[in-house]
C-alpha positions in Angstrom: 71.2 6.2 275.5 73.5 8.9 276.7 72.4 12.4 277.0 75.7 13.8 275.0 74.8 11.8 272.4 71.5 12.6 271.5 71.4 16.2 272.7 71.7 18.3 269.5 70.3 22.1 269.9 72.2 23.3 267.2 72.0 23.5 263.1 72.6 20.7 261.1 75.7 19.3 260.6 77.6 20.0 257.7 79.5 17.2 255.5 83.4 17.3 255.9 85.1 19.1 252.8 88.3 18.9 254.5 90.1 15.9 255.7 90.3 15.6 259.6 93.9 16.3 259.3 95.1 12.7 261.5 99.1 12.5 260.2 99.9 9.4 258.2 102.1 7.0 259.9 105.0 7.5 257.3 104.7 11.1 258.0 105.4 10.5 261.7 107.9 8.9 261.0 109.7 11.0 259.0 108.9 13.9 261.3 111.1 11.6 263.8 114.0 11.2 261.8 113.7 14.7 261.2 114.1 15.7 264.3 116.8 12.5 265.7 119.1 13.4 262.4 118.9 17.3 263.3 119.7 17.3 266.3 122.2 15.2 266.5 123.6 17.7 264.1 123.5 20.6 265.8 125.2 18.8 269.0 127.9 18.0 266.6 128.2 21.3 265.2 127.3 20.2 261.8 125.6 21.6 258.6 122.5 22.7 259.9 124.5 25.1 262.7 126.3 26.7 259.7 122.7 26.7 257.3 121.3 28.7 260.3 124.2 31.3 260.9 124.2 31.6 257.1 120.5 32.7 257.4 121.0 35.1 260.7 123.4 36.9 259.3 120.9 37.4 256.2 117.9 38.4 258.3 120.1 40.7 260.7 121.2 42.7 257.9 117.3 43.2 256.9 117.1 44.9 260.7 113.3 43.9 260.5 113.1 44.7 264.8 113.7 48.5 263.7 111.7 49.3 261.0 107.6 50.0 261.0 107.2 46.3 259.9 108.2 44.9 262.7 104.5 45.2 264.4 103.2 43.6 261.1 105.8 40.7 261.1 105.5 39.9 264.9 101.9 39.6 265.0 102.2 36.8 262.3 104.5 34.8 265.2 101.3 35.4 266.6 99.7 33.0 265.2 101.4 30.7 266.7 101.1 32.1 270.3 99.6 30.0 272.5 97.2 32.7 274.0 96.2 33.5 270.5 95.7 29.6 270.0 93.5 29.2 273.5 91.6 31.7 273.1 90.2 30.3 269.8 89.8 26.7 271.3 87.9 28.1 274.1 85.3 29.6 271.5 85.0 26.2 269.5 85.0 24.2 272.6 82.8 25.9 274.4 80.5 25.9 271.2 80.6 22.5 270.9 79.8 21.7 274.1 76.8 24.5 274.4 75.6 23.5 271.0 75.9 19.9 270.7 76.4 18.8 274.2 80.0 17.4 273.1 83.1 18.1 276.1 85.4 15.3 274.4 86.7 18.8 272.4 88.2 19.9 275.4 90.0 16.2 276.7 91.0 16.3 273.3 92.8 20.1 273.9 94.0 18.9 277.4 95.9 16.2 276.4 97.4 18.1 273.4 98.5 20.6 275.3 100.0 18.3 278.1 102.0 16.5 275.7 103.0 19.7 274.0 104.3 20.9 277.1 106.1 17.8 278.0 107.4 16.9 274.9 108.7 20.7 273.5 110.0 22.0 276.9 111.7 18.4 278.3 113.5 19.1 274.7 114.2 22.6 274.9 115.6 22.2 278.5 117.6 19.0 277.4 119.5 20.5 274.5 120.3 23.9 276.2 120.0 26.1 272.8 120.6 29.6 272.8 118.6 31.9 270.4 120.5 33.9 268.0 119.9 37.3 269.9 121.9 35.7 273.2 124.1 37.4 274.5 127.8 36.3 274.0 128.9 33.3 271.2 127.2 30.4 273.0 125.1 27.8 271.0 124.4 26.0 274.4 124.0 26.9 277.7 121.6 26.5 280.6 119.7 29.5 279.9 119.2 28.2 276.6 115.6 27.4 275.2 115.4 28.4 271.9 115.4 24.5 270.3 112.8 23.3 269.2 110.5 26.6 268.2 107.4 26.5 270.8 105.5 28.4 268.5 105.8 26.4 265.5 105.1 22.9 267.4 102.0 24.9 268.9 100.6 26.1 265.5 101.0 22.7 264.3 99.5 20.8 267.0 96.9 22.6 268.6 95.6 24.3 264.9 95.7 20.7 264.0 93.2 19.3 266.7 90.9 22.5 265.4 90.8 21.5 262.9 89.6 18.0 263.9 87.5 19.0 265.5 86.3 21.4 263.0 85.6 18.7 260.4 84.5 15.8 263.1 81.2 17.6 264.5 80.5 19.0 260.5 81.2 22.8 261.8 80.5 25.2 258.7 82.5 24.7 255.9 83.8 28.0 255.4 84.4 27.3 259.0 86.4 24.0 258.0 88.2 25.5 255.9 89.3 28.3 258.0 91.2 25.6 260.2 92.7 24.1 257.0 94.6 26.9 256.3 95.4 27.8 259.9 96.8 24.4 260.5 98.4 24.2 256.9 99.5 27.9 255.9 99.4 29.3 260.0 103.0 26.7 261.1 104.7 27.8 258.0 103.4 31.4 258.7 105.2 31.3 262.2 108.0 29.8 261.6 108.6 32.5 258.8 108.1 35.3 260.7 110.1 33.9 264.1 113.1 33.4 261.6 112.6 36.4 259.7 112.8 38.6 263.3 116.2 36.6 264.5 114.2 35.2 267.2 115.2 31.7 266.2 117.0 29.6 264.0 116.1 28.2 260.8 116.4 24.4 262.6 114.4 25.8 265.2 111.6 26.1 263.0 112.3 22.9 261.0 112.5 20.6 264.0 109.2 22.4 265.6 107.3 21.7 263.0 108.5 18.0 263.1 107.4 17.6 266.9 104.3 18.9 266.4 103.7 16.6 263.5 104.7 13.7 266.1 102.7 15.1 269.0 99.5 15.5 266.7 100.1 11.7 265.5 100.4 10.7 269.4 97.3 12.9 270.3 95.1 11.0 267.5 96.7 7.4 268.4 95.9 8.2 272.4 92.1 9.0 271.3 91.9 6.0 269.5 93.3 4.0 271.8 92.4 5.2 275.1 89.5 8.3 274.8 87.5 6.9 272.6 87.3 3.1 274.0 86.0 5.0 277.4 82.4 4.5 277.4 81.5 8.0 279.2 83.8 9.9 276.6 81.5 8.7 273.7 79.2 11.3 274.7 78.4 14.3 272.1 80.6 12.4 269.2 78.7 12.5 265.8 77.6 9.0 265.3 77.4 7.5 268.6 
């Protein structure tokens, strides 16, 4: 018997009252074509370049970066951030794996963020897209790195694995629940506030959001497939 799995210094586990939050496969999918039929869009110049310079020009006029609600507005992108993100998955993974004795937490929040990295910035350097406060008229260029949102695809994915884990080792449900709404309300939140402050296109947000529904499908499918059929990684999970 492994020592991960029967070590349990902690309170009793509480029943899920939200669902773990794995994406359905037709939800993938459609997070894919999402992101394919947009961006092939936007390289084309298409409607979704003339939807977003529609909405800049709206959102500039507001001026939001010089008023007193500016602070307010950016520290919902915040929530988002990926410091603001880490230093929340530190807590819970360093909970779980003081309380419960479980570290497959933290492989679980290395591989999401490796793949975020990979899979957000191999886009964001591929396409070239300028934010709308670049200088000059370009919509691509080198410097570019504006598409897909990094803080969207972060809220989504790593709030999402929170989450999971969250409802997986029967946290709190208040606790639960908390990571619900981050993972649900926080993306929309972010992507809200990033297009609200001209910081990014309205695509930007969309297409975000769509990778990190694809990265948190991939993330759940690699733990399935390959963390959870290793024998030593088995240690600490509920039920083992």
């Amino acid at each position: 018997m492994t020592r991960g799995a029967v070590r349990e210094t902690g309170p009793p586990r509480a029943a899920p009252v939200v669902p773990v939050g794995r994406p359905p496969w037709w939800l993938v999918l459609t997070a894919l074509l999402v992101t394919a039929l947009v961006s092939a869009d936007l390289v084309t110049h298409g409607p979704s370049e003339r939807l977003d310079l529609r909405v800049s020009e709206i959102v500039s006029d507001w001026g939001l970066r010089d008023t007193r609600g500016y602070p307010a507005v950016w520290v919902v992108t915040q929530i988002g951030g990926r410091v603001t993100i880490l230093v929340v998955l530190a807590g819970l993974v360093g909970y779980l794996l003081w309380r419960r004795g479980a570290w497959l937490p933290a492989v679980r929040v290395l591989l999401a963020l490796g793949v975020l990295t990979a899979g957000v910035y191999a886009m964001k350097h591929g396409f070239g897209r300028t934010a709308p406060a670049f200088p000059g008229s370009y919509f691509f260029h080198s410097d570019g790195v504006s598409f897909p949102s990094g803080h969207v695809a972060n809220a989504v994915l790593m709030w999402g694995v929170a989450r999971w884990q969250a409802v997986e080792y029967g946290l709190p449900p208040s606790v639960q629940r908390t990571f619900w709404w981050l993972s649900v309300v926080g993306p929309v939140a972010t992507g809200v506030a990033m297009v609200s402050l001209d910081f990014h296109w309205v695509s930007d947000a969309l297409v975000g959001a769509a990778v990190g529904i694809v990265l948190l499908g991939v993330v759940h499918a690699l733990d399935e497939l390959v963390l959870s059929r290793w024998v030593r990684a088995r240690a600490g999970r509920p039920g083992s």
